[in-house]
N, C-alpha and C positions, 0 to 999 in steps of 0.2 A: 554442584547445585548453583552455584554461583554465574556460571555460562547460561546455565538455563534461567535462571533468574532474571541475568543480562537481556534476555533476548524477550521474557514477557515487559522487563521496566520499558526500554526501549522503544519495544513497538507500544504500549499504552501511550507512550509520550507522544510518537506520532502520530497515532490516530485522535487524542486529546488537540493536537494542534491542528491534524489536517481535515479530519471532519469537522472541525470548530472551525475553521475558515469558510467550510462550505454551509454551518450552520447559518454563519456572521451575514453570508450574501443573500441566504432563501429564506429564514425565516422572516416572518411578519413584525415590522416595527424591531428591530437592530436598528442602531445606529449605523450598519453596513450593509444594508438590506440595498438589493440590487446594485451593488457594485461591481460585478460581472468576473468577467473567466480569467482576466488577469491577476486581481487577486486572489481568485481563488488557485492557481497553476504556482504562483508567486509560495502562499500561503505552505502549500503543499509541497515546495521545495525546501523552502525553512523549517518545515516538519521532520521531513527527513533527514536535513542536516543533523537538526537540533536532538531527532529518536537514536541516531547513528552516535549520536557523544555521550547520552543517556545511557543507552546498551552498554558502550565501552566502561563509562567509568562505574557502573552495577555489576563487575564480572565477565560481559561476553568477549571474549579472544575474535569473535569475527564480527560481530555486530550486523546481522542479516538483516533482519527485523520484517525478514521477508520470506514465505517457504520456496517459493521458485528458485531464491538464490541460495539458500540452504540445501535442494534438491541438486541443481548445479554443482555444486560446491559434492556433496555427495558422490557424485560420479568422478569428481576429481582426486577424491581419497583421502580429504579432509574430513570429513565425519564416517563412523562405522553408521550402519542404518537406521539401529533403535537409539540412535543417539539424534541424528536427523530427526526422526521422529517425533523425539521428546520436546526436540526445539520447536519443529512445527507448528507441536499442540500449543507450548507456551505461549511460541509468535499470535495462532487464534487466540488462545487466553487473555494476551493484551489486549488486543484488538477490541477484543467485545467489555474486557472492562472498562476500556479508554471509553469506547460508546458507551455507558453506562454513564461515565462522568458528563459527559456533553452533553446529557438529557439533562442532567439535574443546575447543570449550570445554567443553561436556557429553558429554564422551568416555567416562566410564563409566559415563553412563545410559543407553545407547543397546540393550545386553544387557540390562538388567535392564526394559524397555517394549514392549510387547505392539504388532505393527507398525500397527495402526491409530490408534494414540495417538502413533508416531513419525512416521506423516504428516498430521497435525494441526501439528505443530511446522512443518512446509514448507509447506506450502497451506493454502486454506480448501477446506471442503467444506459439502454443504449439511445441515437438520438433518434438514428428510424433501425424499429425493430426486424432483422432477417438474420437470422441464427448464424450462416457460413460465414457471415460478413463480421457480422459480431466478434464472434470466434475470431478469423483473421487478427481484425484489430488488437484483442488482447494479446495474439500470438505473437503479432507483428511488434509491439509496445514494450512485449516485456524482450522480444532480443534487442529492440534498442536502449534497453535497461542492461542487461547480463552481457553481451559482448564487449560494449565500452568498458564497463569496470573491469571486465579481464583485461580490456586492450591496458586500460590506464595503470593498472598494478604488471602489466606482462615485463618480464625479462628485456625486453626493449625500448621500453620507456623508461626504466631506472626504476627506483627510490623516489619517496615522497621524506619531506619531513613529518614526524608526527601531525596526526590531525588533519592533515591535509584532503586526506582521503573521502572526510564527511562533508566537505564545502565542495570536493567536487562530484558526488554522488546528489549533493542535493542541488547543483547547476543541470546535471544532466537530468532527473527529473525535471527539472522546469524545464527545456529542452523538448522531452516528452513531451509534457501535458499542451506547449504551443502549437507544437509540431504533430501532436498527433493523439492528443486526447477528447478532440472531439465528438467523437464518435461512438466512443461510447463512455467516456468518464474515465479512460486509465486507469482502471483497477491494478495491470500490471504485479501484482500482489494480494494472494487468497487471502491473506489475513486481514487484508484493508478490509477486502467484501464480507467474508464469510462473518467474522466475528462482532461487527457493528450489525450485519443481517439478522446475524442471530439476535443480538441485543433489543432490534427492533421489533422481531418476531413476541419476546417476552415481555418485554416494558413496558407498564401499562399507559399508554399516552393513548386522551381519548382521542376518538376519529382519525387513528394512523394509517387506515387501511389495511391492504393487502403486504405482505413484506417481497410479492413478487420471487416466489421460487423457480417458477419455472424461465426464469432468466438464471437462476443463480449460479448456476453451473459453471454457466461461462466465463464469468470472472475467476474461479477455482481452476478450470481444467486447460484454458488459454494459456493465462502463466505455466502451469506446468508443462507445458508440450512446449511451449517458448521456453525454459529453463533447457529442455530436452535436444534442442536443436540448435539451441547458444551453444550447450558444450561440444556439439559435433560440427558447428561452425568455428567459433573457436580455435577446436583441433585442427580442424581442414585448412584455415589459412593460419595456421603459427602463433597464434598467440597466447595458447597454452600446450 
């Protein structure tokens, strides 16, 4: 219980930190209202550092906090599948309770933010809307997430000292998001989307609008098919 446990603290922590960065820039009247993409890319690699030492020191042995890299990890014989699974749901479970918290923290910005800028704060969305393209982005986003960390943990690179692992997981995020989350917000991770979506879906915050399904997908099913082609890229040049 403890792993799975690990893997919902974890990711709540980083969705607590990194939807809260993007709360700090879009909502109306923060004190960080409109400070732009570098904080927020910035924001969102500290999240992950910071989710990745939460995981660990709550029980997770792997600290994913992420289902693509869970799903990854899967094919490489580190979890049986209803074990994957269990983490997955947990990994959603943070997610959407972290967004849970971040409403209630910015409780009276939620009035005074025009509904399209308040589901920015729960999802990503893209920057111009065309499905194939969309797709790509996430697909393309999350093997520059899943290969590196194979590269950096491979048999060829050595040994880290403890810890090391989560400072450089959350450089290569930021890495991402300058490099290539434009476009659609770097979900790179279902649980970032899905479970903050859901959250926004339920939460009664007035005038939120639409929580946008019919984008939702893509942030769920990019990662995955990205998890799916890391590990046979990976394979293909040596580094697992």
């Amino acid at each position: 219980m403890t792993e799975y446990f690990g893997e919902f603290f974890g990711t709540m922590i980083m969705i607590i930190l990194g939807n809260g960065v993007i709360a700090n820039v879009v909502l109306r009247r923060t004190k960080a209202e409109g400070s732009g993409w570098m904080v927020i890319t910035a924001g969102w690699a500290f999240a992950v550092m910071i989710g990745i030492f939460c995981a660990i020191a709550t029980g997770s042995s792997q600290a994913d906090i992420n289902p693509a890299v869970t799903l990854a990890k899967l094919l490489m014989g580190i979890y049986q599948p209803a074990q994957a699974m269990v983490i997955m749901l947990c990994q959603i479970a943070g997610g959407f309770v972290g967004a849970c918290l971040i409403w209630l923290h910015f409780w009276p910005h939620w009035a005074e933010t025009e509904d399209s800028l308040i589901l920015v704060v729960f999802s990503t969305g893209p920057a111009i809307r065309q499905t194939a393209a969309n797709l790509f982005s996430e697909i393309m986003g999350t093997i520059m997430l899943i290969v590196p960390v194979f590269a950096m943990f491979s048999r060829n690179v050595g040994s880290f000292p403890p810890g090391i692992g989560a400072y450089l997981a959350g450089i290569l995020v930021w890495s991402i998001g300058l490099s290539l989350g434009g476009t659609t917000g770097y979900a790179i991770n279902p649980a970032r989307d899905l479970g903050p979506r859901l959250a926004h879906a339920i939460l009664p915050i007035p005038g939120k609008g639409d929580s946008d399904w019919s984008y939702a997908w893509i942030p769920v099913v990019g990662p995955f098919i990205g998890a799916l082609l890391s590990y046979g890229i990976a394979r293909a040049v040596g580094i697992i």
